[in-house]
ROSEKOL-878587 format. One record per residue (C-alpha): y, x, z; residue in one letter; residue number from 1. Coordinates in steps of 0.001 Angstrom, whole numbers. Example, Ala and Ser with C-alpha at 12.3 -4.5 7.8 and 13.67 -1.06 7.14 Angstrom:
BEGIN
{{-4500,12300,7800},'A',1};
{{-1060,13670,7140},'S',2};
//
This chain:
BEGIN
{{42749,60854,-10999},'X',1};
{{40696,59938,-7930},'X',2};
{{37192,61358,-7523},'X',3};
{{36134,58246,-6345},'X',4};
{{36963,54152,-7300},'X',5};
{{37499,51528,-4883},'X',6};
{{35729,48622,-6210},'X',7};
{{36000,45071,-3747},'X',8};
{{33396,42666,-5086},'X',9};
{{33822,38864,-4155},'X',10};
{{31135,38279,-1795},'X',11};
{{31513,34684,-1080},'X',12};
{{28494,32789,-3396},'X',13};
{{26221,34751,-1100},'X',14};
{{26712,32709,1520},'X',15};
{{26818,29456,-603},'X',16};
{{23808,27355,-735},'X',17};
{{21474,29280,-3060},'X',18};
{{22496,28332,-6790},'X',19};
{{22653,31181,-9772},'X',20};
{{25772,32525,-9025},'X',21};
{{24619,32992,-5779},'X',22};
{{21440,34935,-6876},'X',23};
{{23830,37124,-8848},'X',24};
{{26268,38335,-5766},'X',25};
{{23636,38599,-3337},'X',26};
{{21626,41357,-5344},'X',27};
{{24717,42836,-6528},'X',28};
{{25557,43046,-2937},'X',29};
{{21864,44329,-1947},'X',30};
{{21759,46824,-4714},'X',31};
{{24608,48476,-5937},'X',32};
{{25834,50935,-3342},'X',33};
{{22729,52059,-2891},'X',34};
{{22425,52688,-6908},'X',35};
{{25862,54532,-6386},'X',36};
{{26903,57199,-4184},'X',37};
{{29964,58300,-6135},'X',38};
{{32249,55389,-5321},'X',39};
{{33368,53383,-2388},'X',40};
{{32315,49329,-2567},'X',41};
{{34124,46485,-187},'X',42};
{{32955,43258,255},'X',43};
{{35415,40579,403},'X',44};
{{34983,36760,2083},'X',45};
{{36572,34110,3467},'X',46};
{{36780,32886,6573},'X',47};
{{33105,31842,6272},'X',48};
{{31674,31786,9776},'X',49};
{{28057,32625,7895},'X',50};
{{28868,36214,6728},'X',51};
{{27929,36773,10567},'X',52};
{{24183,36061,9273},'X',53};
{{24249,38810,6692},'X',54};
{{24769,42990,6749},'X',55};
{{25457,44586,4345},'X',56};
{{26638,47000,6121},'X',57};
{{26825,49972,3251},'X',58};
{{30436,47869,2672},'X',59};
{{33547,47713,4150},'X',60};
{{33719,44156,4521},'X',61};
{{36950,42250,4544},'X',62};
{{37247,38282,5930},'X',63};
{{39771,35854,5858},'X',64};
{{41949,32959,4711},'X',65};
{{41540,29455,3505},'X',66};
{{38467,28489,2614},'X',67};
{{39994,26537,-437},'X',68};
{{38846,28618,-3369},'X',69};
{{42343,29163,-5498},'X',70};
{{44126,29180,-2489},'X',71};
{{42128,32149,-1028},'X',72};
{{42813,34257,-4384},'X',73};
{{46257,33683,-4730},'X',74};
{{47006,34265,-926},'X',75};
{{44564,36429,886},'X',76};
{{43448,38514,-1993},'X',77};
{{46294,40021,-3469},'X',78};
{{47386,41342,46},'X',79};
{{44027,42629,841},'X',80};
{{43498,43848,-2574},'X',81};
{{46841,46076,-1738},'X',82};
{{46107,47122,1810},'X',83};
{{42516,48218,466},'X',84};
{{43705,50122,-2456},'X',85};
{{41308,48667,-4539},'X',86};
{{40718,50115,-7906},'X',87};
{{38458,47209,-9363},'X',88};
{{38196,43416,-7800},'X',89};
{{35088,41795,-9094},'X',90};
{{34462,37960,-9394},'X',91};
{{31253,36090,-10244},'X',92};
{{33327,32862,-10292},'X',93};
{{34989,32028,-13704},'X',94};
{{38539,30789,-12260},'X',95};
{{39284,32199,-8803},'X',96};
{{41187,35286,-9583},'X',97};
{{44676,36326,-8685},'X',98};
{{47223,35213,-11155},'X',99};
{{50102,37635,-9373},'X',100};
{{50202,41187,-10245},'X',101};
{{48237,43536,-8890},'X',102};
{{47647,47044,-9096},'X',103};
{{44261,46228,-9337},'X',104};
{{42143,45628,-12543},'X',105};
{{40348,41848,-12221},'X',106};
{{36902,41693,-13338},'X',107};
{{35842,37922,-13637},'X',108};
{{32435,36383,-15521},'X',109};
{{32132,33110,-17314},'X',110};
{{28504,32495,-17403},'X',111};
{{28866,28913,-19324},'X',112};
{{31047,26379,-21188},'X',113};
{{29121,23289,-19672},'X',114};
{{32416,22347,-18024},'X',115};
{{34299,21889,-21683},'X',116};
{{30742,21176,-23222},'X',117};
{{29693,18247,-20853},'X',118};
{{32720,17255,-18788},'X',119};
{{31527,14242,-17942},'X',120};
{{28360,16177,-15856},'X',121};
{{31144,17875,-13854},'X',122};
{{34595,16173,-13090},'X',123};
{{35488,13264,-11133},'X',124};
{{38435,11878,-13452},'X',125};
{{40522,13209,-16401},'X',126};
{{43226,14918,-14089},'X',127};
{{40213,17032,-12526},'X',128};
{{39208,18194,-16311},'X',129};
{{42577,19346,-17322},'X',130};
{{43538,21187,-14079},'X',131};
{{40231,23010,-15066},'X',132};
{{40578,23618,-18674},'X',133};
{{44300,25029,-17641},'X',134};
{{43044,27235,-14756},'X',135};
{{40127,28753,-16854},'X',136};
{{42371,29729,-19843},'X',137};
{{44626,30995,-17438},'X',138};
{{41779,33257,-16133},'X',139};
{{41070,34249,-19316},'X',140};
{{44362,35718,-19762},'X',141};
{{44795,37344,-16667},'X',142};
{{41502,39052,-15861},'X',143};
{{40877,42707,-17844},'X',144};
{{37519,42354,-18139},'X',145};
{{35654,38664,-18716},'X',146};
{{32367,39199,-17901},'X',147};
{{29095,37102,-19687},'X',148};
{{25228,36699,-19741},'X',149};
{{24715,35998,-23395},'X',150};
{{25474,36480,-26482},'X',151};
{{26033,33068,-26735},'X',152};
{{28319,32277,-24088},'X',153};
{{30495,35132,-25426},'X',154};
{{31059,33609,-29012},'X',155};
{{31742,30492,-27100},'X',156};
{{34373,32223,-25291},'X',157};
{{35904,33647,-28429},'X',158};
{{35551,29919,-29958},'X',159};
{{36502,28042,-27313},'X',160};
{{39562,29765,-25208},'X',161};
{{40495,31896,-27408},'X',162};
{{40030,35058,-25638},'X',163};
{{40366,38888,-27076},'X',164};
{{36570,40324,-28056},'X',165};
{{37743,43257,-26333},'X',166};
{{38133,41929,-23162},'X',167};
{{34655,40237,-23114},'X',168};
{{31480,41998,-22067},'X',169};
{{28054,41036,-22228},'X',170};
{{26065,42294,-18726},'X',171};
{{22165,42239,-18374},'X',172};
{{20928,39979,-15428},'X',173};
{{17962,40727,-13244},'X',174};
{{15008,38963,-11695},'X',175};
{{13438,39687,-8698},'X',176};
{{9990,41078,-8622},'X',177};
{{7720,38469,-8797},'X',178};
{{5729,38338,-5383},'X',179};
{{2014,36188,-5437},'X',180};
{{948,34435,-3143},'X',181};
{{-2182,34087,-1968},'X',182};
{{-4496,30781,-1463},'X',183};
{{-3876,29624,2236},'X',184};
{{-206,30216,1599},'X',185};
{{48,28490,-2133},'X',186};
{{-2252,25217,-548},'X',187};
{{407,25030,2799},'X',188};
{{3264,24644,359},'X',189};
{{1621,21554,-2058},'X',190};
{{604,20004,611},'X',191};
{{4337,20678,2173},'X',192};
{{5357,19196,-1208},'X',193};
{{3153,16276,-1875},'X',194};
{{1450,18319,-4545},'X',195};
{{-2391,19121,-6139},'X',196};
{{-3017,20767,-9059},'X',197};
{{-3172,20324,-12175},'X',198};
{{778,19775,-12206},'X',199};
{{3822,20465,-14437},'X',200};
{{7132,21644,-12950},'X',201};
{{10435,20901,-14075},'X',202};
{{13831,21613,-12787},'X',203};
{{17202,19991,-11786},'X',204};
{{16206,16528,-11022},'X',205};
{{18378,13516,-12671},'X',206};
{{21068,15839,-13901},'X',207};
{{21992,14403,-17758},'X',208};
{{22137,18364,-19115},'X',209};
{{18818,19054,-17381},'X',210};
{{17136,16386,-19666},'X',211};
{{14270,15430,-17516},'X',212};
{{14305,12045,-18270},'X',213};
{{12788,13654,-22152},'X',214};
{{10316,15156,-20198},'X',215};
{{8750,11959,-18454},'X',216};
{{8732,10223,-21583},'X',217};
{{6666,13540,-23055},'X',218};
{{4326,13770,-20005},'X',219};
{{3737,9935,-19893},'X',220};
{{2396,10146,-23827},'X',221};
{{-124,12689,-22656},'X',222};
{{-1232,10333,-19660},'X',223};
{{-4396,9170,-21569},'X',224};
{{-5767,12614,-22139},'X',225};
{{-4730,13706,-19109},'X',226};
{{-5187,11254,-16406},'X',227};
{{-5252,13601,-13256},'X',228};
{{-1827,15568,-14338},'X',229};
{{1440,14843,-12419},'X',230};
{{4561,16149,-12834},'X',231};
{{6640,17610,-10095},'X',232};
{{10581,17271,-10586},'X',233};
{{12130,20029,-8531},'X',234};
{{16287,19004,-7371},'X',235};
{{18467,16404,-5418},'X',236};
{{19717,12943,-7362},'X',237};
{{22292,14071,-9833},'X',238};
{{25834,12377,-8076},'X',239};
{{23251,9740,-6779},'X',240};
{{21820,9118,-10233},'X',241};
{{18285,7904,-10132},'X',242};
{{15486,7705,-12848},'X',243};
{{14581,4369,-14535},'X',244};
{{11648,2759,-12282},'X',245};
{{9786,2201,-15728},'X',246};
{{9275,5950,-15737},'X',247};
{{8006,6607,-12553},'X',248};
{{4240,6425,-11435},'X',249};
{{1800,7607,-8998},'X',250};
{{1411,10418,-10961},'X',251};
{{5561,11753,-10909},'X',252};
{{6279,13330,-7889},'X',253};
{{10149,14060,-6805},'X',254};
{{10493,16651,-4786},'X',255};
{{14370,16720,-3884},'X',256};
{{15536,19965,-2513},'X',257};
{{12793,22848,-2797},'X',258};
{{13601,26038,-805},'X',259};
{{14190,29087,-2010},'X',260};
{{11185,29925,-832},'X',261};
{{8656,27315,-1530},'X',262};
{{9870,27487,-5403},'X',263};
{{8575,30657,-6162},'X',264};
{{5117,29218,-4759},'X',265};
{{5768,26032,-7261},'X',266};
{{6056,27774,-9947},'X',267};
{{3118,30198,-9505},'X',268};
{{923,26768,-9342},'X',269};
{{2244,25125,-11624},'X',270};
{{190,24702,-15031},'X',271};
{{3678,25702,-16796},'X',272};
{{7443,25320,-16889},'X',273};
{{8862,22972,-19355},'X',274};
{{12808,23490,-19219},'X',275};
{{14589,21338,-22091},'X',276};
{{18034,21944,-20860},'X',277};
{{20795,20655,-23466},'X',278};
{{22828,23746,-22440},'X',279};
{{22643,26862,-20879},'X',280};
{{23872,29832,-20425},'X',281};
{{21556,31844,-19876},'X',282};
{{18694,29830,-18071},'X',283};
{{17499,31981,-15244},'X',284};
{{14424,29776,-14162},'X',285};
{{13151,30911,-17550},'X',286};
{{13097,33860,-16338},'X',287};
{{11624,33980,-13169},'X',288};
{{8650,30980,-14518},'X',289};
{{7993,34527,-17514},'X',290};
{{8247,37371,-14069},'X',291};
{{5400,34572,-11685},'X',292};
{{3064,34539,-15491},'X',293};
{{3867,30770,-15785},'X',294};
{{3581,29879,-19197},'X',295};
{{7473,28105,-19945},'X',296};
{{8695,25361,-22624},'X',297};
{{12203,25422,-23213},'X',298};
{{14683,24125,-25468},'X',299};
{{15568,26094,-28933},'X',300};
{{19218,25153,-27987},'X',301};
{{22254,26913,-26547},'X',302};
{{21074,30639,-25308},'X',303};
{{18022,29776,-23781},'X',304};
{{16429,31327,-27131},'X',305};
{{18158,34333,-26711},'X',306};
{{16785,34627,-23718},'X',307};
{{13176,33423,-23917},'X',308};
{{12618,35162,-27861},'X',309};
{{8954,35175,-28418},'X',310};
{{7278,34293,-24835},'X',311};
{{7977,30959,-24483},'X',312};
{{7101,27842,-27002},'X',313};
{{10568,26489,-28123},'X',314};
{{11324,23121,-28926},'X',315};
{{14390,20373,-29645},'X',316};
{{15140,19280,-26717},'X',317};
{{16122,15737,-28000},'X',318};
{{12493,15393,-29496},'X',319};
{{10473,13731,-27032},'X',320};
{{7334,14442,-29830},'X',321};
{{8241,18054,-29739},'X',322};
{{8185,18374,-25346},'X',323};
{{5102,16644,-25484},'X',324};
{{3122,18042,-28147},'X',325};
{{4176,22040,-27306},'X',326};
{{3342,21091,-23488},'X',327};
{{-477,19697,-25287},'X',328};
{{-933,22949,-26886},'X',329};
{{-244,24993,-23310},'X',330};
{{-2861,22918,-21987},'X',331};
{{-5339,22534,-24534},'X',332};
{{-5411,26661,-25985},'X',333};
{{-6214,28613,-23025},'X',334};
{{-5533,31457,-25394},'X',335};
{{-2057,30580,-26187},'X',336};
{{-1442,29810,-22522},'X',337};
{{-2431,33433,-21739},'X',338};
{{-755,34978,-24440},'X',339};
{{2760,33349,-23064},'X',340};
{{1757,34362,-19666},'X',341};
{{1318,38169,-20732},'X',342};
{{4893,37553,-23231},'X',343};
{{6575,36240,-20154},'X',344};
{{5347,38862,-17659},'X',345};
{{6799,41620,-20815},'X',346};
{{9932,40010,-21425},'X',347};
{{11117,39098,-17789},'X',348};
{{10551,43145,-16879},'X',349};
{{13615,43552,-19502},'X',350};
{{15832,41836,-17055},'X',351};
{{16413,43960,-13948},'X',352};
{{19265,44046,-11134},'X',353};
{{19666,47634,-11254},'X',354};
{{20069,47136,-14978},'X',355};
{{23211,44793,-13961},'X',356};
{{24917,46973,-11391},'X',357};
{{24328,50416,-13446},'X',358};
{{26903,48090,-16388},'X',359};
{{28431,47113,-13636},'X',360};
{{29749,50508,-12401},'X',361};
{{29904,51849,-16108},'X',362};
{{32315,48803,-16892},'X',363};
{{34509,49544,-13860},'X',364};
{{34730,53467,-14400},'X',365};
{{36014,52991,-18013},'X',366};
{{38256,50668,-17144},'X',367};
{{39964,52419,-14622},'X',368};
{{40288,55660,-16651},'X',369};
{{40762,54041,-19946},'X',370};
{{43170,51136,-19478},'X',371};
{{46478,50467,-17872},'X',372};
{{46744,47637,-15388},'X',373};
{{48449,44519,-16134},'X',374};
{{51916,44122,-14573},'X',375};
{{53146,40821,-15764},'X',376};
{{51955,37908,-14002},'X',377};
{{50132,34738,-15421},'X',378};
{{50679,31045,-14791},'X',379};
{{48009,28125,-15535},'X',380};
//
């Protein structure tokens, strides 16, 4: 038995434009050699001229191949995997795993079943969905270890492809600490962004599952009580989808593509969060809105309860009446605003990235000393 594992995590969503899965890698990647000493971690890429950019450096760091996603894990990996001697090859991604032998055990995470849930918010024709659905039960059967983020993706994983309950395990995700910013620097970014308080943020633009078009309808009903608070809409047009002129005013202010770094400052302004998603996963924004003491609305659907509980008001996100009267009550009871904003603060601390990569190296350790590795080989 070897003192030490040899654990290759999939680096390549760190170098992708910023999107959750991204988040995840790159403070996997910051954090969890330094959290352990005992074994040996390698960071694996593709051909990705932007891994130049980044360090990393407490990793062995392997590039190369195709940049074409399956292609890469079905030819590049499985060699490198073998000249590496890796122990444990980790994936963020849900379908890009080896489907050959290896000696090493595959570690994969589904974080959502928006793909089966809403396929018409994700593929181009029917062909597209079932070269998906195939893949990702495919993955299912392959990996040793299907990693989630909620309770409620994993009984949709049990539900909906069938996996063993044994294979799936439920990891804790982290936030970053929230950092606040101070006047001069909050003003430079609304007026960067077209933006004066009072506002209300929401996220993801004209995407259907995002439901924002709910949320101008619940903002417009409190325009005669409110006559000097706009609504900022954070995300690029949705596959070029734009929102009905009829809902639009002076007061609705589309933002497009917010950086990474002007969002935290958003949020921090912003009189609150309201996030009616249709489905989530886990809802991350949620999160980080609680860590920045923004008081959030979100939906009661899919796991974004799980992961709000108690500090956040909760509301169908089909019922416009709901968005808008919840929203009313954030901005009318300064003491229920306040109480959120100490709930969130509480609740987001229970999410941290060391938190992730201690399961992380837990997970891998029993499975390398408790399991035998798969030796027959899995087609789509």
């Amino acid at each position: 038995m070897r003192e030490k594992l040899r654990i290759a995590i999939d680096g390549r969503p760190a170098l992708w434009p910023r999107t959750g899965i991204g988040t995840i890698v790159s403070n996997v990647l910051d954090r969890i050699s330094n959290f352990d000493s005992t074994n040996q971690y390698f960071a694996y890429f593709n051909s990705d001229p932007a891994i130049s950019s980044r360090s990393w450096d407490q990793f062995e760091k392997r590039s190369g191949g195709p940049r074409q996603k399956l292609l890469w894990a079905n030819t590049w990996l499985p060699g490198q995997l073998k000249q590496d001697d890796i122990d444990v090859f980790i994936t963020f991604l849900d379908k890009e795993i080896p489907l050959v032998p290896t000696r090493s055990q595959i570690v994969c995470m589904v974080h959502d079943l928006i793909p089966l849930k809403f396929p018409e918010t994700v593929f181009r024709n029917l062909a597209h969905q079932l070269y998906y659905s195939a893949l990702i039960r495919a993955a299912i059967r392959r990996a040793d270890i299907i990693l989630t983020n909620s309770d409620y993706s994993k009984r949709e994983i049990l539900s909906a492809l069938g996996a063993r309950e044994s294979k799936i395990r439920k990891i804790t995700l982290g936030v970053d600490p929230a950092t606040f910013y101070d006047r001069a620097s909050t003003d430079k970014v609304l007026k960067r962004n077209g933006l004066r308080a009072p506002f209300v943020l929401a996220l993801g633009s004209t995407e259907p599952r995002k439901n924002n078009v709910r949320v101008l309808e619940a903002v417009r009903r409190l325009r005669t009580d409110y006559p000097d608070l706009s609504l900022a809409i954070a995300g690029n047009n949705w596959r070029g989808k734009v929102f009905d002129s009829r809902l639009l005013n002076h007061s609705v202010r589309l933002l497009g593509h917010v950086s990474d770094e002007d969002l935290p400052v958003l949020m921090q302004s912003a009189e609150m969060l309201v996030f009616p998603s249709l489905h989530e996963g886990f809802g991350l924004p949620v999160i980080e809105a609680m860590a920045l003491g923004v008081p959030v609305v979100t939906s009661n659907a899919a796991a974004l309860p799980e992961v709000a509980e108690d500090a956040a008001l909760l509301v169908n996100p089909r019922d416009v009446d709901q968005i808008s009267l919840a929203m009313r009550r954030i901005l009318e009871d300064h003491n229920l605003a306040d109480d959120l904003r100490r709930r969130g603060r509480a609740r987001a601390s229970t999410f941290r990235w060391e938190t992730t990569c201690k399961e992380l190296v837990s997970l891998c350790e029993g499975l390398t000393y408790g399991y035998a590795p798969r030796t027959e080989p899995v087609t789509p």
